[in-house]
N, C-alpha and C positions, 0 to 999 in steps of 0.2 A: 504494500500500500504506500502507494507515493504521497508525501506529506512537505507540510511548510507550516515553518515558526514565525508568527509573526509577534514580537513583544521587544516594547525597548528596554528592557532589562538583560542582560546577557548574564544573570545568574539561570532567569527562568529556561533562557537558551540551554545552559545545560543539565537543567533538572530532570526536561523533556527530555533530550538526544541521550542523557543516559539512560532512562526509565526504554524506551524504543529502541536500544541498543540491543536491549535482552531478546527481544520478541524480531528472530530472521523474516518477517515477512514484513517490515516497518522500513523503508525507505527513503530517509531525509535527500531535498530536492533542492533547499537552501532555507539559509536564517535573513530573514527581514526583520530590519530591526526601527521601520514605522509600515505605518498601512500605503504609504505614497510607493515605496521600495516594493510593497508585494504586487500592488496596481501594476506595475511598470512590468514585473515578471508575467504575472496571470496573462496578459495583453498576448503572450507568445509561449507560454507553457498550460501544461497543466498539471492538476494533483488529484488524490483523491479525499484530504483530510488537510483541513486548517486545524491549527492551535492559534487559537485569536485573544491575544489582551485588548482588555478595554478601554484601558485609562494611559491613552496615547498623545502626542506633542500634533499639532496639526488639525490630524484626520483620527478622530474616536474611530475603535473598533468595531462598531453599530454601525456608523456613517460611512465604513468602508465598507462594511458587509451588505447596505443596501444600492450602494454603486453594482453589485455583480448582477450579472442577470439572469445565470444559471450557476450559483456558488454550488461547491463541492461540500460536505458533510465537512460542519462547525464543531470544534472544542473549544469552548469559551476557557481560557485561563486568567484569573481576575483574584483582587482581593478583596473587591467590593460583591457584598453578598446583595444589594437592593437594587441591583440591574437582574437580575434572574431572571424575573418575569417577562421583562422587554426582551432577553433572551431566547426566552425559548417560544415567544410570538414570532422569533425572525428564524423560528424551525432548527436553532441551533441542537446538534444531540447530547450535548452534557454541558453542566455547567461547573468547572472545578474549582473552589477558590484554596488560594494558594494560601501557605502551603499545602500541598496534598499529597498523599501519601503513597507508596505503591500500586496498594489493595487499591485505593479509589480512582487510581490511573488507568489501572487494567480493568475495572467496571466500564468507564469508559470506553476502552476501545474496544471491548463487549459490544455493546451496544450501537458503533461507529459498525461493527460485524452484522450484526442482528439487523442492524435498519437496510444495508445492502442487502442481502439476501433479500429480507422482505419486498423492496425496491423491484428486485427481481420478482418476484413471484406474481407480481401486481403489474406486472408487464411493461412496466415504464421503460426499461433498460433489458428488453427480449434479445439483445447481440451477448449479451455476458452471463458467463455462467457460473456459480457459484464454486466450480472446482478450483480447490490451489485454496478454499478460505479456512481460516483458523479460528479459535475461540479459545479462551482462558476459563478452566474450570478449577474454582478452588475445592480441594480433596486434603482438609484438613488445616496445617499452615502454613501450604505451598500449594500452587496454581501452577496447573499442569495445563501446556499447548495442546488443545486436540485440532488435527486435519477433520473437518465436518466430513469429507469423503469416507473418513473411515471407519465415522461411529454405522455401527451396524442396526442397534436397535436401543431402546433406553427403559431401562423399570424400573417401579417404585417398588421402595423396599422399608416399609416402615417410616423416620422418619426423613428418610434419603431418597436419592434418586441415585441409579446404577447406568451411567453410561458404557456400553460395551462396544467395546470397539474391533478391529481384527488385531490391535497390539497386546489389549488384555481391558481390563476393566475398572473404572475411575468410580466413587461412588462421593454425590456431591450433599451436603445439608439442604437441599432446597425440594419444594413440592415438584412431582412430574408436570403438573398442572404448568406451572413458571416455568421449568428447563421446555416442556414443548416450543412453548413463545420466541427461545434462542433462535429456532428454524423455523425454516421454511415450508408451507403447504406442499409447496410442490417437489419437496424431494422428503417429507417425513409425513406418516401417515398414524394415526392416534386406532388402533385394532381392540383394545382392552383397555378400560380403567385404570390398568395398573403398564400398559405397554403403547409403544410406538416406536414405529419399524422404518428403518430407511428404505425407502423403494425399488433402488437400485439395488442393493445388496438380497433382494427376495430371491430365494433359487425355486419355490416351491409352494401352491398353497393346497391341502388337502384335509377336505372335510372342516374342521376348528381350528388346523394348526396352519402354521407357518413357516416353512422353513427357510431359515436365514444363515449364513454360514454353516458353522455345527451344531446350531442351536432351533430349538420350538419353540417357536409363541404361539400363545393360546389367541385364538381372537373373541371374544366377547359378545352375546348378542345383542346387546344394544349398536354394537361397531360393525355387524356385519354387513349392513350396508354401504358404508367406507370402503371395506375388501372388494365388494359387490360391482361400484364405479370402476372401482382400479384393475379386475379381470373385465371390463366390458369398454373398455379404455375410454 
């Protein structure tokens, strides 16, 4: 994901480029360090993820942001907590105030994840496809990269959710209900209560089951109309 820093503070410059250091699919494109400098770049490049301060010399980060006419997905980086709302009226996807922390870095770019996909699936962006995307799941007190290609299927397990993937298996504190949301309609499909199966990974459906990899999911009858759409294509 190609990206640009826009803040006149060259601390935040590298608070960011080291946080996105970690994460191989984060791409810095360059440091702007007012919104006039990012103006001048956007004019003949592109990105896919702004990091935008607000309280800038010149051109506010608001006033830059509504000069674009088709801007790229917003990370508001800011100290001022009472711009938020005017934030995320201008569709921004997170709004972090500084300092912030790792954990709340990587929700973010969660979410910078979650809204493409979705993006896709709602046909807006039908040329791109979600293969190559990543997501941070936290599995105790480290956040683990999953490739979304490679979760196979996901279950709830009490008060967890069990993402299974072809490298083994993450299990996250949060409802299945909320990890569904992560994805996509069109590549994860919700079979049972307690499951949801990636699509592409289906080798098999017979009778109630499922087969996926080496594994059975049960399908649910309230869901078997969901299975139903997706053999009748």
């Amino acid at each position: 994901m190609r990206y640009l820093i826009i803040d006149d503070e060259h601390i935040a410059h590298k608070i960011i480029m080291e946080y996105c250091e970690m994460l191989p699919h984060m791409k810095l494109q360059k440091n702007c360090y007012s919104a006039l400098e990012a103006l001048e770049y956007l004019n003949s490049h592109q990105v896919e993820l702004i990091f935008l301060d607000i309280n800038m010399p010149k051109l506010k980060g608001f006033e830059f942001l509504r000069t674009l006419t088709s801007p790229p997905k917003v990370i508001v980086t800011t100290a001022y907590s009472e711009f938020a709302i005017e934030g995320y009226e201008l569709n921004v996807v997170d709004y972090l105030l500084k300092p912030f922390s790792l954990e709340r870095f990587l929700s973010a770019i969660n979410k910078v994840t979650s809204s493409t996909i979705s993006t896709i699936s709602m046909g807006r962006q039908q040329n791109i496809k979600p293969e190559g995307k990543h997501i941070f799941l936290k599995q105790n007190n480290s956040h683990v990269q999953v490739a979304i290609d490679s979760i196979l299927f996901i279950e709830a397990s009490g008060n967890y959710t069990k993402v299974v993937t072809t490298d083994g298996i993450i299990s996250i504190r949060e409802k299945i209900s909320d990890t569904i949301q992560l994805f996509s309609d069109n590549d994860f499909l919700q079979v049972h209560k307690s499951f949801a199966v990636a699509k592409k990974h289906i080798r098999s459906v017979e009778g109630n089951r499922i087969y996926i990899g080496d594994h059975k999911v049960p399908i649910g009858q309230t869901y078997k109309s969901n299975v139903n759409k997706l053999l009748l294509g």
